[in-house]
C-alpha positions as CSV (number, residue, x, y, z in Angstrom):
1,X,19.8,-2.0,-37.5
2,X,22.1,-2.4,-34.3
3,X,21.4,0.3,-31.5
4,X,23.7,1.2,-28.9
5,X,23.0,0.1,-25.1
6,X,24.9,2.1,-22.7
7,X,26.4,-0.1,-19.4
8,X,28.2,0.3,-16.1
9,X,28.4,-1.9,-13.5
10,X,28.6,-1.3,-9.6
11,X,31.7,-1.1,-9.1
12,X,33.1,2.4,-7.1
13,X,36.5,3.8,-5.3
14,X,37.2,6.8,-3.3
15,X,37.4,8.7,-7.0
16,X,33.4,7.8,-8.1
17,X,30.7,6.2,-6.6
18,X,27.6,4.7,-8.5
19,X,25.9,8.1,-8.3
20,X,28.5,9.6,-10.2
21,X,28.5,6.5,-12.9
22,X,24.7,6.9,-13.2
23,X,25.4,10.8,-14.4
24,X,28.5,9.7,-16.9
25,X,26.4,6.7,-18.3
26,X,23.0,8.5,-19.1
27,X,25.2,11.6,-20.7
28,X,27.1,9.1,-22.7
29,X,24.0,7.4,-23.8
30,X,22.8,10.7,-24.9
31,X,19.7,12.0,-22.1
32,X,20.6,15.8,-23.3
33,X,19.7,14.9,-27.1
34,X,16.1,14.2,-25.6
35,X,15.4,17.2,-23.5
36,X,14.7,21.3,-23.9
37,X,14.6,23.9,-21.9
38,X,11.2,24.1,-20.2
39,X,10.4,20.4,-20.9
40,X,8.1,18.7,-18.5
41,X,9.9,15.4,-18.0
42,X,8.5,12.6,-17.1
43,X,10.4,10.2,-15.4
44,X,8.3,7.0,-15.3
45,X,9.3,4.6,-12.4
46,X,7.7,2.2,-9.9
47,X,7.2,3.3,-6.3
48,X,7.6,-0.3,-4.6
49,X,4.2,-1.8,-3.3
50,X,3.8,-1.5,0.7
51,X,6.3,-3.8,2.1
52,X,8.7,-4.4,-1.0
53,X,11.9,-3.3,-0.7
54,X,13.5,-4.4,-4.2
55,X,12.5,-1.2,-6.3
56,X,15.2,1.1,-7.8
57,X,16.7,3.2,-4.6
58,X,15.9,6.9,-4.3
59,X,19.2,8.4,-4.1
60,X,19.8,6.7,-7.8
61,X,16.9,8.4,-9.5
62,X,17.9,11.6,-7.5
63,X,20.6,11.7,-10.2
64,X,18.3,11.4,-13.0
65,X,16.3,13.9,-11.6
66,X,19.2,16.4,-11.0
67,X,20.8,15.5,-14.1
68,X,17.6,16.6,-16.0
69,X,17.4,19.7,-14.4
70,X,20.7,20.3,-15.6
71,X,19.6,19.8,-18.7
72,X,17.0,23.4,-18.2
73,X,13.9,20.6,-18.4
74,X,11.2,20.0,-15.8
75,X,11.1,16.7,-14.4
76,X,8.4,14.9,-12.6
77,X,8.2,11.5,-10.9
78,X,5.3,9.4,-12.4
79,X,3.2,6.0,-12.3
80,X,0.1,4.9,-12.8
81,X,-2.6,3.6,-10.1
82,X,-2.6,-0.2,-10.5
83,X,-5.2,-2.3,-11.4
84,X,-5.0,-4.9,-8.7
85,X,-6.2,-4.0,-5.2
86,X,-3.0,-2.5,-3.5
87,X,-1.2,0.1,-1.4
88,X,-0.8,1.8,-5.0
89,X,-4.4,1.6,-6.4
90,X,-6.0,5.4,-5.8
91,X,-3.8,8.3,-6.1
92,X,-3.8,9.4,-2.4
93,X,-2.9,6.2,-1.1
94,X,0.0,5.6,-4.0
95,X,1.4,8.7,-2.9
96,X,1.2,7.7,0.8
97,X,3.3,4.2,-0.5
98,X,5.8,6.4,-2.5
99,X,6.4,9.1,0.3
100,X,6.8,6.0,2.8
101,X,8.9,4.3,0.1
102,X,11.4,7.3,0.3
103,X,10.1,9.1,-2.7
104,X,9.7,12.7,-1.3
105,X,10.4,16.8,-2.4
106,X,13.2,16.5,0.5
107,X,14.7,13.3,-1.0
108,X,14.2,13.8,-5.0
109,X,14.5,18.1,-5.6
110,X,11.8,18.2,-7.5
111,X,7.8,18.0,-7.9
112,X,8.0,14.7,-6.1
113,X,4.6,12.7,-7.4
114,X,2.3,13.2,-10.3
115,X,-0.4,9.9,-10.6
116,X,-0.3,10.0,-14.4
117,X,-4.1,8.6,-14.6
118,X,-5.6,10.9,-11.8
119,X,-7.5,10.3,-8.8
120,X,-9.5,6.1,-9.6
121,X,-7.4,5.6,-12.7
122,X,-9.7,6.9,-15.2
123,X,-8.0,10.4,-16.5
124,X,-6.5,8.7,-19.8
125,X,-6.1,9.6,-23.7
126,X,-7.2,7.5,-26.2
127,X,-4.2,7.1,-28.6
128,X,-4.5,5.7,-32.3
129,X,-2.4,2.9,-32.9
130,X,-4.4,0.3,-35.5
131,X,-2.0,-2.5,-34.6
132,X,-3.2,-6.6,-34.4
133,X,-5.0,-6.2,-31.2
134,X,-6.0,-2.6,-30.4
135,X,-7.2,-0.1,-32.3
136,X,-6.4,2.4,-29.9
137,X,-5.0,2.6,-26.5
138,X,-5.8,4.1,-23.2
139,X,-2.7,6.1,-21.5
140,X,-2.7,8.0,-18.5
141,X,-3.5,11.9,-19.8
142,X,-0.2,13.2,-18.1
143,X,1.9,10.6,-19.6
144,X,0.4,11.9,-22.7
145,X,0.9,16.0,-22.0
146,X,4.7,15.4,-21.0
147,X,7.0,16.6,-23.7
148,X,9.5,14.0,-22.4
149,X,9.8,10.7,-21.2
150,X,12.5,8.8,-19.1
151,X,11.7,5.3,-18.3
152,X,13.5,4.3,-14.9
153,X,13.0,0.1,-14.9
154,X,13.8,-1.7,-12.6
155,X,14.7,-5.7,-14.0
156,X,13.0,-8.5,-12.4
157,X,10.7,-11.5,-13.1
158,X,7.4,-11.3,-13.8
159,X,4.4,-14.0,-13.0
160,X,2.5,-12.9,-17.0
161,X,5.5,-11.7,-18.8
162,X,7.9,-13.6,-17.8
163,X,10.4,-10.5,-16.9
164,X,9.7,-7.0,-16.6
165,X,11.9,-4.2,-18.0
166,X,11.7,-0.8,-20.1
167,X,8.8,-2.7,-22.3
168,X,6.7,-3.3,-19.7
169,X,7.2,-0.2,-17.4
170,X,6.3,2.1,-20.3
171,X,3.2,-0.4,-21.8
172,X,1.6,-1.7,-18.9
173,X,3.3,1.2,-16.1
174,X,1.6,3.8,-18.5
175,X,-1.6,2.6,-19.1
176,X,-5.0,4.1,-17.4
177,X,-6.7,1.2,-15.0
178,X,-9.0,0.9,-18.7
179,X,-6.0,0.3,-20.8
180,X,-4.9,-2.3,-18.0
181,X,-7.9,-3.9,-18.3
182,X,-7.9,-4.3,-21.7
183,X,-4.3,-5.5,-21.9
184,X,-5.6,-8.5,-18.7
185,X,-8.6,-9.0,-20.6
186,X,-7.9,-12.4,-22.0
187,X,-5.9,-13.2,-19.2
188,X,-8.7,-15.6,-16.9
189,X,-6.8,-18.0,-14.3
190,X,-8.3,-21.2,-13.2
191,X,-8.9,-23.0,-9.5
192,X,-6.8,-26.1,-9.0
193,X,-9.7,-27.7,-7.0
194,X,-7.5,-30.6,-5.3
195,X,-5.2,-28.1,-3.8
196,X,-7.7,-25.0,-2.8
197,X,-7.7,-25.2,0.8
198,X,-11.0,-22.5,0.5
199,X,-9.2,-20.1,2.6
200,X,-10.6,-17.4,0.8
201,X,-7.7,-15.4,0.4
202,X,-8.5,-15.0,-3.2
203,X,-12.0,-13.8,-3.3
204,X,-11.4,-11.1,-0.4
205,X,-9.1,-9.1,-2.5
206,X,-10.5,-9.4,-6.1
207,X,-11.2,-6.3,-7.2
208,X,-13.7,-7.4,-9.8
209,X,-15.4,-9.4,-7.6
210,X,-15.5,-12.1,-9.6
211,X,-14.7,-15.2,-7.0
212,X,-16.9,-16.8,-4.8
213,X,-16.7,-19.7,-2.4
214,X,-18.8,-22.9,-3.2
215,X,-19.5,-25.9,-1.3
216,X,-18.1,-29.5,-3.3
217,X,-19.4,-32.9,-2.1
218,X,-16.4,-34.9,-1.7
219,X,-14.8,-38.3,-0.3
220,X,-13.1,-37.2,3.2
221,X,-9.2,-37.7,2.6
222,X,-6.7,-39.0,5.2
223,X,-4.3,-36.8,3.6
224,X,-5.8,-33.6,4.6
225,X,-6.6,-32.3,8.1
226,X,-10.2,-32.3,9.1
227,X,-10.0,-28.4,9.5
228,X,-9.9,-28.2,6.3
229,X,-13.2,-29.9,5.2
230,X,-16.5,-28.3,6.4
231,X,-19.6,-29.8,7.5
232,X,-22.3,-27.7,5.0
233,X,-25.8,-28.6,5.0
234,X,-27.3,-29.8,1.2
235,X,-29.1,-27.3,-0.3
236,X,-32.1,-28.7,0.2
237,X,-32.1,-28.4,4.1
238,X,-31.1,-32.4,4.4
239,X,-27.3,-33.5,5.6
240,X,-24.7,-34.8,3.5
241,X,-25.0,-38.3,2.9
242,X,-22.9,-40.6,5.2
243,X,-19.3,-41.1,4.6
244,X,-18.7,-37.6,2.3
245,X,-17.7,-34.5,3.7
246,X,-18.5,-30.7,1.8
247,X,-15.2,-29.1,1.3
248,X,-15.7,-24.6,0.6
249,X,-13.3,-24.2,-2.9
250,X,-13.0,-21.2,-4.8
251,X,-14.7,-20.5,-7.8
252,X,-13.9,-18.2,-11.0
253,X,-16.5,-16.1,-12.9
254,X,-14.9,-15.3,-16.1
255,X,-17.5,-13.5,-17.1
256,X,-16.6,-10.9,-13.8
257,X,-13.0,-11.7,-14.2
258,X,-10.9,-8.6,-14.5
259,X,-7.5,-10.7,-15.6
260,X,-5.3,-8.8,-13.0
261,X,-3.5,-12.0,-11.3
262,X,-4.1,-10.5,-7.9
263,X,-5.3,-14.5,-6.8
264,X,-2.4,-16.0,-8.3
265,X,-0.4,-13.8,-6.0
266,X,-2.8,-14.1,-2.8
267,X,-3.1,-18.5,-2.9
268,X,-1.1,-19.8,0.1
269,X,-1.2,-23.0,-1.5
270,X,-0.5,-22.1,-5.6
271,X,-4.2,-23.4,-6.3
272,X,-4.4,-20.9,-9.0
273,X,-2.7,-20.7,-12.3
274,X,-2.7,-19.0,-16.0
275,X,-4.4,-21.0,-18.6
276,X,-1.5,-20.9,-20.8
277,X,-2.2,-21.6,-24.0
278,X,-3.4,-18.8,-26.0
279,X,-3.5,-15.7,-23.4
280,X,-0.1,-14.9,-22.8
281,X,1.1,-14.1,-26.1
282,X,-1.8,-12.1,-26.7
283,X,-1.4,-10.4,-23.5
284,X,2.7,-9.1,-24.1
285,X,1.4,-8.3,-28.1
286,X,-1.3,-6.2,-26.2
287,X,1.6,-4.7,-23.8
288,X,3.5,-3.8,-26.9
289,X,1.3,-2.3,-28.5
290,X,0.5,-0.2,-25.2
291,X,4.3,0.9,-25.4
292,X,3.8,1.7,-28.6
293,X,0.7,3.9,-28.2
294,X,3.1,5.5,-25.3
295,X,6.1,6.5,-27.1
296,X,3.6,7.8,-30.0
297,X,3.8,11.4,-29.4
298,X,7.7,11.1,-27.6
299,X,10.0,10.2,-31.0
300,X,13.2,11.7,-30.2
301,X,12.1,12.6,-27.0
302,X,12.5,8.9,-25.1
303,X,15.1,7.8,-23.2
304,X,15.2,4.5,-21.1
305,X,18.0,3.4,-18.1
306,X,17.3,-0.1,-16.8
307,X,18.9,-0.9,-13.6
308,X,19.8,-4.7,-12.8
309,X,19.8,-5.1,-9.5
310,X,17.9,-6.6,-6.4
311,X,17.0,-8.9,-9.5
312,X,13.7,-10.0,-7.5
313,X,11.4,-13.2,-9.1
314,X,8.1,-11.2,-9.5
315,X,7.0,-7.7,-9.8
316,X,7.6,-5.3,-7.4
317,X,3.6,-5.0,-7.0
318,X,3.8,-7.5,-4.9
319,X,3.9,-6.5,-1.0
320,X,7.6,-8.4,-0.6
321,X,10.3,-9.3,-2.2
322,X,11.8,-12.7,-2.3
323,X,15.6,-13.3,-2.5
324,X,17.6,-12.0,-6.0
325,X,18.0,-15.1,-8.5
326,X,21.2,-13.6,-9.2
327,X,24.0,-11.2,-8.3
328,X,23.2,-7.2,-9.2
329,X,25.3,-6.7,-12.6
330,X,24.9,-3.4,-13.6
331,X,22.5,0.0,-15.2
332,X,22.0,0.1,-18.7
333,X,20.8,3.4,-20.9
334,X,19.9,3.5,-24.4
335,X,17.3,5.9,-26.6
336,X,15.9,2.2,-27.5
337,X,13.1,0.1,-25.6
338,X,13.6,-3.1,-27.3
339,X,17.7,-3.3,-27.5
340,X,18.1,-2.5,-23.6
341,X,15.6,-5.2,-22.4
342,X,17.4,-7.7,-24.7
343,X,20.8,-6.3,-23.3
344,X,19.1,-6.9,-19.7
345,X,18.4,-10.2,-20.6
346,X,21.4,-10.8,-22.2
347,X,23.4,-10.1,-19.1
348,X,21.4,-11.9,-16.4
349,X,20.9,-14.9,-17.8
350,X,24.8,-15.0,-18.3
351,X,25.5,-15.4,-14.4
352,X,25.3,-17.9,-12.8
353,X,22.0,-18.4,-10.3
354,X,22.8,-17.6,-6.6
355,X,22.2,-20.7,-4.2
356,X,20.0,-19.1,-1.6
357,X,17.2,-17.7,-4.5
358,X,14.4,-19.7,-5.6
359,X,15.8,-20.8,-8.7
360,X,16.0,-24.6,-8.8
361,X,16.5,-24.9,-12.6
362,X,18.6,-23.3,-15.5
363,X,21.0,-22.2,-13.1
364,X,24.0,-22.7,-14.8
365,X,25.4,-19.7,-16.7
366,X,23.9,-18.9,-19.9
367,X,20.9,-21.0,-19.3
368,X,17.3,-18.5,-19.1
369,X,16.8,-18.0,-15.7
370,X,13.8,-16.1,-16.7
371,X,12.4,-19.5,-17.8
372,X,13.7,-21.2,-14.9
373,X,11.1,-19.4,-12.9
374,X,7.9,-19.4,-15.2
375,X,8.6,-22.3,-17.7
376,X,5.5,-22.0,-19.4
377,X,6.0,-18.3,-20.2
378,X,7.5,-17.1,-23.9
379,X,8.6,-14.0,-22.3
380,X,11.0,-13.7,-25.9
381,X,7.6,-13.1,-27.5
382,X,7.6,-9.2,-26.4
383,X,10.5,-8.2,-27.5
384,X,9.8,-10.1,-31.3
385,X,6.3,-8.2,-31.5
386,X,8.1,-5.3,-30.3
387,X,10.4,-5.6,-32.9
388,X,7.9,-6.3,-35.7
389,X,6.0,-3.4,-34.6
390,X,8.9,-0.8,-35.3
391,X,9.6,0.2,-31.0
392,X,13.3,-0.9,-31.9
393,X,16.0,-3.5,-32.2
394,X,16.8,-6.8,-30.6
395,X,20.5,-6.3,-31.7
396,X,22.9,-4.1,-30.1
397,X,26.2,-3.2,-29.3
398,X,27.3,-2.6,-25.4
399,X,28.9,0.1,-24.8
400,X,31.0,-0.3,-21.1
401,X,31.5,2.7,-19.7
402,X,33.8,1.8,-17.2
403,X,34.6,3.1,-13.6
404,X,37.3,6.5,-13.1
405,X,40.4,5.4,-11.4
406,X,43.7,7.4,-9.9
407,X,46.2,7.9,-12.9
């Protein structure tokens, strides 16, 4: 079956601007069919981590919000504390980041914040699903009591999935820090020994605690300053032997290991990595069936708008933002999860990379720019389980809904 995916692109004149394309492309895609009087409304979004500027702009979800209101429902802005250790991982301080991120009563009209899985994390419902993976799922409890949800994405890489859209802001953006855990849990990186430097970066902001710093008898190596090799005595009380030097290098527990990827993102020197093999696939099956344990209670009363801008290389956890791999195309709508990330795919990997971003292959356009930045990631894999799973369709039809002019 072929769903419909709503689009508009940036374009604007003295007639419209964006804001007014946002409000004529969500009531074309159909946001009143989903909404009651008296609704509580969710709208699910990302607040930006501290010092990231890529998320989805205030004034834009402003619209949504207003446009909701019209509708005689409720709306609330929502997310869920993250599982990392962050500007966003306890309620009070992920409201602090959202208020400083512009997210505000002044700046939204509305009840600005509600942290769907309470103060640590832990306020979540256990939702039946019986799928492959999970029997049942842990979602934030507000997520849950909402009689509506709007998923506001913002598309961009991702380190683990590969790219990040409606899918994963509703799966992973949903879940309590238990349900995040669960979704990591299979997810243990590795230390590339030759390249740790033993700054240890990594091990300061685990939150499971799970990496240490261990002294390795080694060769001394002309190619490597001496700062970074450190005279440690044996064990044992006695020196190291003559001619060998005892370098600090990190060290993973995986019984400890939470799966989060906060190392991968804090290595200076990309000494840790994935072990790809089987982990990722199981990890975006997990997600899915997180979206799916979501969107449980919400049929009929789901809608999801995807904005494609400030199209950033890796989530917008992470406390920057590195240049866009390509130019911003457009906002998409659509009552289906699965259809608007393929449409969102679809369309970026259609241009053509810009020259300044990090992209260095499958730059051309209609090569995956998505597997330009993390080769070894089958980020197609979600949205095939998704579609096994019955969240919705990878074919679609785009419906332009194109900018008002002077007659």
């Amino acid at each position: 079956m072929m769903s419909t995916v709503y689009f508009t692109d940036f374009k604007a004149n003295s007639r419209e601007n964006v804001s007014g394309k946002i409000e004529r492309l969500i009531e074309a895609a159909g946001i009143s069919d989903i909404l009651s009087k008296d609704d509580l409304a969710a709208v699910k979004l990302h607040f930006g981590e501290k010092g990231n500027v890529a998320f989805i702009r205030p004034p834009y979800i402003r619209k949504i919000v207003e446009n909701i209101r019209k509708n005689k429902a409720v709306p609330f802005l929502t997310d869920a504390n993250t599982l990392y250790a962050g500007t966003r991982s306890n309620t009070p301080s992920h409201i602090k980041t959202a208020v400083e991120n512009g997210f505000s009563y002044s700046s939204m009209d509305c009840t600005p914040i509600i942290i769907a899985d309470g103060l640590r994390g832990k306020s979540e419902i256990a939702v039946e699903v019986n799928q492959k993976h999970c029997k049942e799922v842990y979602i934030g409890s507000e997520i849950v009591s909402a009689d509506a949800l709007i998923s506001v994405a913002h598309v961009k890489g991702h380190e683990l999935s590969g790219f990040g859209g409606a899918l994963k802001n509703i799966g992973m953006g949903c879940a309590s820090r238990k349900g995040k855990l669960e979704q990591h849990s299979n997810v243990s990186p590795k230390i590339k020994k030759k390249t740790c430097i033993g700054c240890g970066n990594c091990a300061e902001h685990c939150p499971g605690n799970a990496i240490s710093l261990e002294s390795i008898s080694s060769e001394p190596s002309s190619s490597a300053p001496d700062s970074l090799n450190i005279i440690d005595p044996h064990p044992d009380g006695k020196d190291t032997p003559a001619g060998k030097k005892r370098s600090k290098k990190a060290s993973i527990d995986p019984d400890l290991c939470i799966g989060c990827g906060e190392c991968i993102l804090r290595c200076p020197t990309a000494s840790v990595s994935i072990q790809w093999n089987q982990t990722i696939p199981v990890f975006l099956e997990k997600m899915m069936e997180y979206t799916l344990g979501v969107l449980q209670n919400k049929q009929g009363k789901s809608f999801f708008i995807n904005f494609i801008m400030d199209i950033s290389p890796a989530c917008d956890c992470m406390p920057y933002n590195d240049s866009p791999i390509v130019r911003d195309i457009g906002i998409l709508a659509s009552k289906d999860p699965v259809a608007i990330d393929q449409a969102s795919v679809d369309l970026v990997n259609a241009e053509a990379a810009l020259p300044a971003g990090c992209l260095k292959t499958n730059i051309l356009p209609g090569e995956d720019k998505f597997r330009g930045l993390y080769p070894e990631v089958n980020w197609e894999r979600q949205l095939e389980y998704a579609q096994e799973i019955g969240l919705g369709s990878r074919k679609y039809h785009l419906e332009n809904i194109k900018t008002l002019t002077w007659r």
